[in-house]
C-alpha positions as CSV (number, residue, x, y, z in Angstrom):
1,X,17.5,1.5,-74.8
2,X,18.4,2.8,-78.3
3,X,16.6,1.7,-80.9
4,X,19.8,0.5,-83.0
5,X,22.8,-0.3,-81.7
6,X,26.3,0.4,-83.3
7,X,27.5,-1.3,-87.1
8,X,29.8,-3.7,-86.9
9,X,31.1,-6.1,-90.5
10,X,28.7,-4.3,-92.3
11,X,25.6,-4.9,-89.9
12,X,23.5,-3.3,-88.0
13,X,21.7,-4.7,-85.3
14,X,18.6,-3.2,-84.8
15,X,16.5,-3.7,-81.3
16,X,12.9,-5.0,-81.1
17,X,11.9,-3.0,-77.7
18,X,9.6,-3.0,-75.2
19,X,8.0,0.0,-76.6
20,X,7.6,-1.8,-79.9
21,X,5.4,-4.5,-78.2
22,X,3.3,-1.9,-76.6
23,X,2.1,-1.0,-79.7
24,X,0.4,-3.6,-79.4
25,X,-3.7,-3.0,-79.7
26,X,-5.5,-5.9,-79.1
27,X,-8.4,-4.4,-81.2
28,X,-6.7,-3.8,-84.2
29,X,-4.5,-7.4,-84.3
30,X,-4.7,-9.5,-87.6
31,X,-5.9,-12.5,-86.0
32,X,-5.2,-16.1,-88.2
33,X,-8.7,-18.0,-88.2
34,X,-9.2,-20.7,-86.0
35,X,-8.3,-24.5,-86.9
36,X,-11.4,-26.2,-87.4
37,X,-10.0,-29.3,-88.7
38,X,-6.7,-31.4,-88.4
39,X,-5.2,-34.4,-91.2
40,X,-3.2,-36.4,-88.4
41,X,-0.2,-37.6,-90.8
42,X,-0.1,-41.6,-89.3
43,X,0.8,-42.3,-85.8
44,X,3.7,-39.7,-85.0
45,X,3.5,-35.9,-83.8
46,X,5.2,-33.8,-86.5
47,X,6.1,-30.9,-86.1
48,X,8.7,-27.4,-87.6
49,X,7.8,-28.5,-91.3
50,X,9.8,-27.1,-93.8
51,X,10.1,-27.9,-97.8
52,X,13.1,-28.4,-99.8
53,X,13.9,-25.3,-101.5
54,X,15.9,-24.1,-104.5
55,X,18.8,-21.5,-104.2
56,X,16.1,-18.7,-104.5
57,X,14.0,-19.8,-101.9
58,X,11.3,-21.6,-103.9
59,X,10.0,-24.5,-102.4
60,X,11.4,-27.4,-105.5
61,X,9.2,-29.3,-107.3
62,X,10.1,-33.1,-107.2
63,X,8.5,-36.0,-108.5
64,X,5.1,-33.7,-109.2
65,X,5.3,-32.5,-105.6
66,X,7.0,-31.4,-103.1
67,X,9.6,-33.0,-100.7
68,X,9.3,-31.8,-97.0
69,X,11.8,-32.2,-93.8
70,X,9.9,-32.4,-90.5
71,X,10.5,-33.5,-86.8
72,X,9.0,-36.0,-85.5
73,X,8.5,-38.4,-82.5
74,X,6.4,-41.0,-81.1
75,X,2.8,-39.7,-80.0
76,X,3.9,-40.0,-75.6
77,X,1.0,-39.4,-73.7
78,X,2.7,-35.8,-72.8
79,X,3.4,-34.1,-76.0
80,X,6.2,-32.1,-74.6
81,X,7.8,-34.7,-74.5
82,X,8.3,-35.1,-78.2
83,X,11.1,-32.3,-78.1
84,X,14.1,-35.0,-76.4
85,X,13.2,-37.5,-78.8
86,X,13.0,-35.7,-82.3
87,X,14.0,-36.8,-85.7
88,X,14.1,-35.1,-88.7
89,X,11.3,-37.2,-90.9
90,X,10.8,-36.9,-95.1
91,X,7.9,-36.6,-96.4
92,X,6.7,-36.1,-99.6
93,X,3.4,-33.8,-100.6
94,X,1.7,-34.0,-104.1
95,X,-1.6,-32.0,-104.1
96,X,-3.4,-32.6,-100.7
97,X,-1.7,-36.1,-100.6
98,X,1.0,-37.0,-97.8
99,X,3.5,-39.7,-98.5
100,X,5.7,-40.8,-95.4
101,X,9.5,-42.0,-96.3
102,X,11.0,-42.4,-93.2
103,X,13.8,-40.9,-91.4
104,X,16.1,-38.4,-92.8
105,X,19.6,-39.1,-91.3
106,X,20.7,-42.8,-90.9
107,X,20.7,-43.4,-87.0
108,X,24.5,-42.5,-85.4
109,X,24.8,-40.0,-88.3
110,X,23.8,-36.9,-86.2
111,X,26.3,-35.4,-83.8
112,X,23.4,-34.9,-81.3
113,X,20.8,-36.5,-79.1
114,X,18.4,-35.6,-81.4
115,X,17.5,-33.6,-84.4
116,X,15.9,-29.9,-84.6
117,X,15.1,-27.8,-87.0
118,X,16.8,-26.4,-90.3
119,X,16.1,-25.9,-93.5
120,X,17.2,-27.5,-96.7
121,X,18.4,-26.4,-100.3
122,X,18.3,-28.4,-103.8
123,X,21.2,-27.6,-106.4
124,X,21.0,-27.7,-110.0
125,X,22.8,-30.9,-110.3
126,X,20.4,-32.7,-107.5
127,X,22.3,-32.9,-104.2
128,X,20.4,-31.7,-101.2
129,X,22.0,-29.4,-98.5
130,X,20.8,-30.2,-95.5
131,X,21.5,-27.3,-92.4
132,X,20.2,-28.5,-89.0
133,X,20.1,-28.4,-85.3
134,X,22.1,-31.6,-83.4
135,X,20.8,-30.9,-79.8
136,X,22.5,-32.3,-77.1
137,X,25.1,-34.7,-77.7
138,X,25.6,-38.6,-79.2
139,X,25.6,-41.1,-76.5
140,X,24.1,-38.5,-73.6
141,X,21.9,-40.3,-70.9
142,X,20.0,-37.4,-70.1
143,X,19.3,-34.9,-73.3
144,X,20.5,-31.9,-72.4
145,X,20.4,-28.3,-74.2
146,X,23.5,-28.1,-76.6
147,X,23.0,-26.7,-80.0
148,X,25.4,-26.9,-82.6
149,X,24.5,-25.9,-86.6
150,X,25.6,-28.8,-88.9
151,X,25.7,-28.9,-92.4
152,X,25.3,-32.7,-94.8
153,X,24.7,-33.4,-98.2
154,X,23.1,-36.2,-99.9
155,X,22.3,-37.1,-103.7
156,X,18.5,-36.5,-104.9
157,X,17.7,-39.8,-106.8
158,X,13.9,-39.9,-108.4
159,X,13.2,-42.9,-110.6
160,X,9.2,-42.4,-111.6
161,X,7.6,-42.6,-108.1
162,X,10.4,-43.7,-105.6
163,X,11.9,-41.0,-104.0
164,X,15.7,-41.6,-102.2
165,X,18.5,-39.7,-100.5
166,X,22.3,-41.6,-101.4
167,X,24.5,-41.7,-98.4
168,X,24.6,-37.9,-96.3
169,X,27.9,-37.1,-95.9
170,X,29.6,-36.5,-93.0
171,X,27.8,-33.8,-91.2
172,X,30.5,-30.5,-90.9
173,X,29.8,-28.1,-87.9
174,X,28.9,-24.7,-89.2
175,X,30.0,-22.3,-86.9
176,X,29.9,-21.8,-82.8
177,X,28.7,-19.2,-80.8
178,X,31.6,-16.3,-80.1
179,X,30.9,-15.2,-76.7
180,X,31.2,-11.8,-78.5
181,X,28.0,-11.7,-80.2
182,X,26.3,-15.0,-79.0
183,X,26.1,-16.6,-76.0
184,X,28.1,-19.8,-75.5
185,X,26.3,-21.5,-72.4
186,X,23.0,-23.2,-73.6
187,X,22.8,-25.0,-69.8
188,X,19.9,-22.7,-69.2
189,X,17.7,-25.4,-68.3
190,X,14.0,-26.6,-69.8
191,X,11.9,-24.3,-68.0
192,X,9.5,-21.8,-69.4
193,X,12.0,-18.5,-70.9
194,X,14.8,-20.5,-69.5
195,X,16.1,-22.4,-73.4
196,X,19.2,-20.2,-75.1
197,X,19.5,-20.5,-78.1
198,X,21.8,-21.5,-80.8
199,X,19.6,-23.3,-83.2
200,X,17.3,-23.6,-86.8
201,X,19.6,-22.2,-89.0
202,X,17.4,-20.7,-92.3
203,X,19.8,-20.5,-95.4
204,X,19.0,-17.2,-97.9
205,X,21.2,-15.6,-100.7
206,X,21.2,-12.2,-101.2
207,X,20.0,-11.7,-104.6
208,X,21.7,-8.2,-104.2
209,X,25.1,-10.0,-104.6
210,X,24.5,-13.7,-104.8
211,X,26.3,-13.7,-100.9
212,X,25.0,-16.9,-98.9
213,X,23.9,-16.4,-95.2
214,X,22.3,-18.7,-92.7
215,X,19.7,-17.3,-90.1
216,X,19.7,-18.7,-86.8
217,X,17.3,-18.2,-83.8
218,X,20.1,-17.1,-80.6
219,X,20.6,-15.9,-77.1
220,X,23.2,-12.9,-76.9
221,X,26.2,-12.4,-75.0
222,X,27.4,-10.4,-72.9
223,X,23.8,-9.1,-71.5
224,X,22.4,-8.3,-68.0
225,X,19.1,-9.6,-68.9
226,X,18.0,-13.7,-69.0
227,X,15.3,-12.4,-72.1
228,X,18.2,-12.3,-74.1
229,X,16.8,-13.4,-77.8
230,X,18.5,-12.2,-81.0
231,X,18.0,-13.4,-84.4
232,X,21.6,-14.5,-85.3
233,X,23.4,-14.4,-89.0
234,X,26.7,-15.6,-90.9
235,X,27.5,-15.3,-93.9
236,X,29.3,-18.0,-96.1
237,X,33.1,-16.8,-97.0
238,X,34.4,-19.6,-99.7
239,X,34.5,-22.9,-97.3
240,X,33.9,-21.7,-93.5
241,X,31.0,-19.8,-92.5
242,X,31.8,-16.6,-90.5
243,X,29.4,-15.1,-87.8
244,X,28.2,-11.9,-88.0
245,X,26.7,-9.5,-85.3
246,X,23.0,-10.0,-85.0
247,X,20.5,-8.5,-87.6
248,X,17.7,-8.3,-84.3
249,X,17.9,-7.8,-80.6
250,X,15.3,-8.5,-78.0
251,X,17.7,-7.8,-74.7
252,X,15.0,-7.3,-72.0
253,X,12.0,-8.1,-74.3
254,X,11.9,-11.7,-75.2
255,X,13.7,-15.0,-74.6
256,X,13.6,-17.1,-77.9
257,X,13.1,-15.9,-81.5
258,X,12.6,-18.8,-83.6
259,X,13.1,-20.2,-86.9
260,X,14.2,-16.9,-88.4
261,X,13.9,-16.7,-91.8
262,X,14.4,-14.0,-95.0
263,X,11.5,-12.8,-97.8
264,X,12.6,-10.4,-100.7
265,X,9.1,-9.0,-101.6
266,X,8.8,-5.6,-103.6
267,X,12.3,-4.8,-103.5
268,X,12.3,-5.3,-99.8
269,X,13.8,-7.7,-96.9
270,X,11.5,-9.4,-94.8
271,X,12.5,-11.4,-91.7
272,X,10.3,-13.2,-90.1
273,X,10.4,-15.3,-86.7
274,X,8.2,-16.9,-84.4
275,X,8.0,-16.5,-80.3
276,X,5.3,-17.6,-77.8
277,X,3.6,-15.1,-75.1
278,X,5.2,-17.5,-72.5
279,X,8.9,-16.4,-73.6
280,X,8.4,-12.9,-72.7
281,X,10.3,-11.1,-70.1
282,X,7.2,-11.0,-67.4
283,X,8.3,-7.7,-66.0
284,X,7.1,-6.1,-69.2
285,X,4.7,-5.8,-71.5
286,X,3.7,-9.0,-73.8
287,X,2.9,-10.5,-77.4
288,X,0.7,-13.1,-78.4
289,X,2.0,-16.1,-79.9
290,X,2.7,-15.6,-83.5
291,X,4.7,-14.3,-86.3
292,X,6.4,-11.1,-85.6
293,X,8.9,-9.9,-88.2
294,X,10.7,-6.6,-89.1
295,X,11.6,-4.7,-92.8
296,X,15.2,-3.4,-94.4
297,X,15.9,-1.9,-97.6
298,X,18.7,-4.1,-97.2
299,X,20.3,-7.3,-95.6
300,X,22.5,-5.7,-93.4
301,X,19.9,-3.4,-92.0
302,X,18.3,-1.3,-90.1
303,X,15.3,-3.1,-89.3
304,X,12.2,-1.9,-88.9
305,X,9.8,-3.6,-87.0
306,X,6.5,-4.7,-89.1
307,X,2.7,-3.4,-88.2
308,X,4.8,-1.2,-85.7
309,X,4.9,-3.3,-83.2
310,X,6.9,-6.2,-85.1
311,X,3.9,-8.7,-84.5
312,X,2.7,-9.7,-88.3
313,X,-0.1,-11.8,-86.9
314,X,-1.1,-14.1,-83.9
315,X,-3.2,-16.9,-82.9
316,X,-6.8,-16.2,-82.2
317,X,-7.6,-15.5,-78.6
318,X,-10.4,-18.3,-78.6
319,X,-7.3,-20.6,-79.4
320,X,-3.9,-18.9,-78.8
321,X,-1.4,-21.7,-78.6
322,X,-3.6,-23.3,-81.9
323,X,-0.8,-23.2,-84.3
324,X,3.2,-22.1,-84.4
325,X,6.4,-22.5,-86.4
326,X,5.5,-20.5,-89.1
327,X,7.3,-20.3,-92.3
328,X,6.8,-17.7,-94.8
329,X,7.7,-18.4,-98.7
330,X,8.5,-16.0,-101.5
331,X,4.9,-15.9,-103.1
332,X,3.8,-15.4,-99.0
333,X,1.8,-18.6,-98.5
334,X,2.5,-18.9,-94.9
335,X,3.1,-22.5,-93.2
336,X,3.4,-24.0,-89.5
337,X,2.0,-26.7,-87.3
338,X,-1.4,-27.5,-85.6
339,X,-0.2,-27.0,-81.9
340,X,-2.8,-26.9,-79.1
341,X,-6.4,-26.9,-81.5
342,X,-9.3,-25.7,-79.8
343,X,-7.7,-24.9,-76.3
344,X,-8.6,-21.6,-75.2
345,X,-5.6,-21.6,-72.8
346,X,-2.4,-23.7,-71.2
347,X,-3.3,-27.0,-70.9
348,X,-3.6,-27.9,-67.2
349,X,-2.5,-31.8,-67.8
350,X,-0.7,-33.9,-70.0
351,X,-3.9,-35.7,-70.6
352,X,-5.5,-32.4,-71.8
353,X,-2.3,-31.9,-73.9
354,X,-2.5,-34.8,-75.5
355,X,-6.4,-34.6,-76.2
356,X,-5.3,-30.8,-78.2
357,X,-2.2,-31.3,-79.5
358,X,-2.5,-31.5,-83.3
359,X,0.6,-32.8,-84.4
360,X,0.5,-32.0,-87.9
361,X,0.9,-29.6,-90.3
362,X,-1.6,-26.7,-90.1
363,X,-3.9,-25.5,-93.0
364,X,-1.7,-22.9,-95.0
365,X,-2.2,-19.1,-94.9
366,X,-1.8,-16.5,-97.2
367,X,0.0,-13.1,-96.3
368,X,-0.1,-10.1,-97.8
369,X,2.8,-7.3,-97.2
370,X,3.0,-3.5,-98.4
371,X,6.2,-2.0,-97.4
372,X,5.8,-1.8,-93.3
373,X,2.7,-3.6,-93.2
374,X,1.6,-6.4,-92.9
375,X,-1.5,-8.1,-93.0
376,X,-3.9,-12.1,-93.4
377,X,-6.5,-10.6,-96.3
C-alpha cells in the first residue's frame, strides 16, 4: 500500500499503515500517568468534553471562566449504555470549580435520537456556533447508527454570574457523505470495529488564508476492507460547506479515528485523533488506546505520521482503557475523560463497568511537540 495516495482539490491524503503501527516499541512509549483520583461532576456520566473556542482555537474566556459542551446521560448500571441516550450538557468551569447549566439544545430541537460530539466557536459579537453529531433519527424506536453534521447558533448572554444561550436556531445540515470519498451506509451495526463513521466535526481556520474547514472522524468509500477509518475534511465555500478528499487513511489498519482535530504549533499542522486497541483490524498489528496524530507543513498535506509510528501517547498498561477523547489546545494542554480508572483490562460485567467507569472529565495533560515528535514531559 503506498504511503500517499493521489491529490485531488488541493489535498492529499496521506495513509497511516500497518507499517507505521509497527513502529510501535512498547519500551520506548510515552505512557500518560495513571488516574489516581476522579471529581464525579453530580449524578450523570459525562463524557467527549470540549470548550467553547474563539475563531483561533483558544478556548474563550466567559464570565471568569470557561464554558464547556459535554455529553451526557443518566449513570445505567451498564455504562455503555450511556451512548443511545446522550445529550449535549453546558457546563461552566472557573478555576477547579464546576457549574452545571443544563442541557444544551431544547428537546425536539435535534434532528437525531441523540446528541454526539462537536465542537463549538464564539464570534466577536457573542453568538455561539455550535457543529455537532445528530445520531440516529427524531422519533426512532430503536437508536440506530445515522450520523449527520449539523450546524445551530445561539446568542451568548452573560449578566454578572448567569450564564444563557437565546433560542438555537434551526439546526442546518452540513454536508453528507459522497460515496466518492466517504462512505454512505452507517448500518454497520454496534459491535466492536463494526461503527462507520460520519461524525464529531472539529471546526479550524487556516491562519495561512483565513479558509474555514471542519474535521470529521469517517469511514471511506469505496474500500475492500471493513477497517476503513479516515479522518475526513470540508472546507467552508461562502454558505455551503464542500467535502473534500480525506487528509488521513487507515484502509486495512483501523476502524474509527475519532474526534479529529487541528494544532498550528511552530509553523506546523498538527492533527490529532483518538482510536481504541479494540478498533484495530485484528489480522494486523495493533495500537494502544490513545492519541495518535500525524504533522504537515501545510493543511492540505502530506502527513506525516508523529513519533513514527503516529501514536503521540497511550494509556498506561496498568490501566489502558483509563482515559479517552482527547482534545489538544493551541498552548498543548491536553484534555479527555476518565474512562475505565484502575482497570487493568475489559471489564468482564456491567457491574465491573459500572464500579470503573469514571464519568468525568480526566485531570489535564500537558504535551510537548518538536517538529515530528512528540512527547508528555
Amino acid at each position: 500500500m503506498d504511503d500517499v495516495r493521489r491529490p485531488v482539490s488541493g489535498v492529499t491524503t496521506s495513509s497511516w499503515t500497518r507499517d507505521h503501527i509497527a513502529q510501535i516499541d512498547p519500551e520506548r512509549v510515552c505512557y500518560a500517568p495513571i488516574i489516581a483520583n476522579i471529581q464525579r461532576l453530580g449524578a450523570l456520566d459525562l463524557w467527549d468534553y470540549w470548550p467553547i473556542q474563539t475563531i483561533d482555537g483558544q478556548p474563550a474566556e466567559i464570565a471568569g471562566g470557561t464554558l464547556f459542551m459535554l455529553l451526557s446521560a443518566p449513570a445505567l448500571p451498564d455504562p455503555d449504555s450511556r451512548h443511545a441516550l446522550a445529550r449535549i450538557r453546558l457546563m461552566h468551569l472557573v478555576g477547579e470549580s464546576w457549574r452545571d447549566l443544563g442541557p444544551l439544545l431544547e428537546d425536539g430541537l435535534s434532528p437525531g435520537s441523540r446528541e454526539w460530539s462537536g465542537s463549538a466557536i464564539l464570534s466577536p459579537s457573542n453568538e455561539v456556533t455550535l457543529y455537532f453529531t445528530a445520531a440516529g433519527r427524531r422519533g426512532e424506536t430503536e437508536p440506530s447508527f445515522a450520523q449527520r453534521l449539523f450546524e445551530t447558533r445561539a446568542p451568548l448572554i452573560v449578566k454578572e454570574r448567569s450564564i444563557s444561550l437565546a433560542s438555537w436556531s434551526a439546526p442546518e445540515e452540513m454536508l453528507r457523505p459522497d460515496g466518492v470519498h466517504y462512505m454512505r451506509d452507517m448500518a454497520g451495526g454496534g459491535a466492536v470495529g463494526t461503527i462507520k463513521a460520519f461524525r464529531d466535526p472539529a471546526y479550524f481556520r487556516d491562519p495561512a488564508d483565513g479558509a474555514e474547514y471542519v474535521l470529521f472522524a469517517a469511514s471511506l468509500a469505496r474500500s475492500v476492507s471493513p477497517w476503513n477509518g479516515a479522518v475526513g475534511i470540508a472546507r467552508r465555500e461562502g454558505e455551503k460547506w464542500c467535502a473534500l478528499p480525506p487528509l488521513v487513511a487507515a484502509d486495512g489498519l483501523n476502524n474509527e479515528l475519532e474526534r479529529p482535530h487541528l494544532v498550528v504549533h511552530d509553523g506546523a499542522y498538527y492533527l490529532f485523533w483518538s482510536t481504541q486497541r479494540k478498533v484495530f483490524a485484528p489480522d494486523g498489528p495493533t495500537g494502544p488506546t490513545g492519541l495518535y496524530g500525524m504533522v504537515a507543513e501545510r493543511l492540505s498535506g502530506p502527513w506525516l505520521p508523529i513519533n513514527a509510528s503516529g501514536l503521540v501517547f497511550a494509556n498506561p498498561p496498568a490501566a489502558p482503557m483509563q482515559a479517552y477523547s482527547w482534545l489538544v489546545l493551541p498552548d498543548l494542554r491536553v484534555q479527555s475523560f476518565a474512562d475505565m480508572v484502575g482497570l487493568p483490562a475489559s471489564p468482564g460485567s456491567s457491574a465491573e463497568a459500572r464500579a470503573h467507569f469514571g464519568g468525568s472529565p480526566a485531570p489535564e495533560l500537558q504535551l510537548a511537540l518538536s517538529g515530528d515528535r512528540a512527547w508528555l514531559p
